[in-house]
N, C-alpha and C positions, 0 to 999 in steps of 0.2 A: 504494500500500500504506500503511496505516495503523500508524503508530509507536505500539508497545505502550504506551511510556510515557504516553501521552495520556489513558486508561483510569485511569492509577493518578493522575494528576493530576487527571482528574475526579472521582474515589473522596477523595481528599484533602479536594476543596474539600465534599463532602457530608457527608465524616466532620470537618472544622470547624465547618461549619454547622448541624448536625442538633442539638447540645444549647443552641444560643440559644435556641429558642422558653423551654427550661424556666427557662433563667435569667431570661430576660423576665418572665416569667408568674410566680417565683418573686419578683422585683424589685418587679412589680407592687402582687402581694397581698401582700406585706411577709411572707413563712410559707411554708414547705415542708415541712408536717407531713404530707403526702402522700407525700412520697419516701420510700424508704426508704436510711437512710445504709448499713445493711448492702452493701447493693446496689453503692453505688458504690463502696466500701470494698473492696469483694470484687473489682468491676473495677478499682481502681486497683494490685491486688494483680497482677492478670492483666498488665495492662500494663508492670509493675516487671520482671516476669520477661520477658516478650518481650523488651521493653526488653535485658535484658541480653542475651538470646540475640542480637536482632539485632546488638548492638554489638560480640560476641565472634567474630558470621560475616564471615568474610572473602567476596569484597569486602563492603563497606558500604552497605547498601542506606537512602543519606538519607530516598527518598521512605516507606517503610516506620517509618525511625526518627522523622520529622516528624509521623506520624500517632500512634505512639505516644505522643511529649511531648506533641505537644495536647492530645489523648483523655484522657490524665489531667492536664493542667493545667483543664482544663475541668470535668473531675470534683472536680478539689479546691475549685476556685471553688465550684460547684456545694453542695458537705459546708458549705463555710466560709458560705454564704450563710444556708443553711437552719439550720445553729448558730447564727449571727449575729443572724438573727430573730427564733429561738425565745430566746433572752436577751431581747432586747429585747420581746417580747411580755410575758413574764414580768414583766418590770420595770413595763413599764407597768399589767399587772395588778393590781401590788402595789402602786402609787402612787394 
């Protein structure tokens, strides 16, 4: 018989995985004028409040609450990247 948890720890390592490529691709071409920050902005909103839901249910489900802090630490990377850019794109514009 196959242990439930194995599922949610594959589910883990995809929902780690899954937003490299954009930060790559956004690393890359130095611009992420393409995203849109609303977007992430709105999911990192969704994730605050699960966030607190999971933290407040008893018992404590880690593997659920680790996907969370990723998911929006990754997202924040994510905002901060394509800010970061878009300044420095500008600047160079103007020089």
């Amino acid at each position: 018989m196959v242990n439930n948890d194995i599922f949610g720890y594959i589910g883990l390592i995809f929902a780690i995985t899954y937003r490299f490529p954009q930060m790559i691709k956004i690393y890359k071409n130095k611009k992420g004028e393409d995203i849109s920050t609303k977007t992430f902005i709105l999911h990192n909103c969704a994730y605050l409040f699960l966030l607190i839901y999971v933290i407040r249910k008893k018992p404590l489900d880690y593997l659920i609450l680790s996907y969370y802090i990723i998911g929006a630490s990754q997202n924040l990377i994510i905002v901060l990247m394509k800010r970061y850019y878009k300044r420095i794109n500008i600047e160079i514009e103007i020089a």
